[in-house]
N, C-alpha and C positions, 0 to 999 in steps of 0.2 A: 504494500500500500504506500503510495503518495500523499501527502499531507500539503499544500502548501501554508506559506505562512498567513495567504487571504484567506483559509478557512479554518485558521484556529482559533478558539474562541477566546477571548479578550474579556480580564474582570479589572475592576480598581476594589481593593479593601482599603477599609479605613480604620486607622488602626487595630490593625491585623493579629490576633490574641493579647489585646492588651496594651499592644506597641505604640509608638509616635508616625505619625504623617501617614502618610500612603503606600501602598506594596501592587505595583502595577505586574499582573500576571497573565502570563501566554499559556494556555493549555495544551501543550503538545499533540498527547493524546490523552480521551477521555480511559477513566478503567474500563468500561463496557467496550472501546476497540480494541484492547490485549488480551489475552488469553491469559497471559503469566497473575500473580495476585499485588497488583499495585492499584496503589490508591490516589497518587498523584504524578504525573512528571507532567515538568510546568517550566518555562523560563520568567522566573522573577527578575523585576527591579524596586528596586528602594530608590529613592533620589534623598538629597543631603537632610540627614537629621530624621529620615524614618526607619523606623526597626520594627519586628515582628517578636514580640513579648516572650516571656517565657512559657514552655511547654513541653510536656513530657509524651514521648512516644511509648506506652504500652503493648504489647503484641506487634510491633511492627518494629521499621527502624526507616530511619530519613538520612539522603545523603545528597550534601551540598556540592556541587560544583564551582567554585567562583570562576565567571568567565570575565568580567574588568570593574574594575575598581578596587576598592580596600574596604574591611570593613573588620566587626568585632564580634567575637562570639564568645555567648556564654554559654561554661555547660556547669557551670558548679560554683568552681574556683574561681582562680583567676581568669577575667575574659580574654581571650587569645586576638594577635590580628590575622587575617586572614585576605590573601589576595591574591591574582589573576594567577589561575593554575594550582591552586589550594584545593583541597578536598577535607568534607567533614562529614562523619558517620555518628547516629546519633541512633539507639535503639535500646531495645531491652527493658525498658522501665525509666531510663534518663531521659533527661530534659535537657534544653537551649533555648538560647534567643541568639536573633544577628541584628545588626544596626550596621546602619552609615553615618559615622561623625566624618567622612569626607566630604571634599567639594564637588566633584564627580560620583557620576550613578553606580550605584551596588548592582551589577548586573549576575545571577548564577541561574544553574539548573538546580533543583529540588526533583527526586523522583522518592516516593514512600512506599516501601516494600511492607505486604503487610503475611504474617502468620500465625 
């Protein structure tokens, strides 16, 4: 299957689990087009100053792509930076949030594998 990008569907959240400003999302594919058991793959953006709050992935697990910009994640501790070519795995019963304190857009993939 071909997808283009004119036929993916497009959302804006507003503050996104809790988070600051907006989280502009591209739906790849929906889960009802895949066979495998996922729940999300999505190209997000954040623009300067919004983040997606904190949130725990139970029975599943979520894994970030950073494709440009810089940005921060929390999964506990300390929050880490994170940037273009970064990858973050997030499952099991743990929790995260990302943010953008940059001046340029947090752009990544989000896919959520669920079991």
């Amino acid at each position: 299957m071909i997808k283009t990008h004119a036929e993916m569907e497009r959302e804006v959240r507003q503050k996104m689990r809790g988070g600051q400003g907006s989280v502009e999302i591209v739906h790849i594919f929906r889960p009802q087009e895949l066979k495998g058991k996922v729940r999300l793959m999505a190209h997000l953006r954040l623009e300067k100053g919004s983040s997606i709050g904190f949130h725990v992935h139970e029975g599943e697990e979520e894994v970030f792509y950073i494709l440009r910009g810089a940005g921060m994640v929390s999964e506990g501790a300390e929050p880490r930076r994170v940037t273009a070519g970064d990858a973050v795995l997030t499952g099991g019963g743990a929790g995260h949030a990302i943010e953008n304190p940059g001046d340029e857009p947090l752009e990544f993939m989000a896919t959520i594998l669920t079991y």
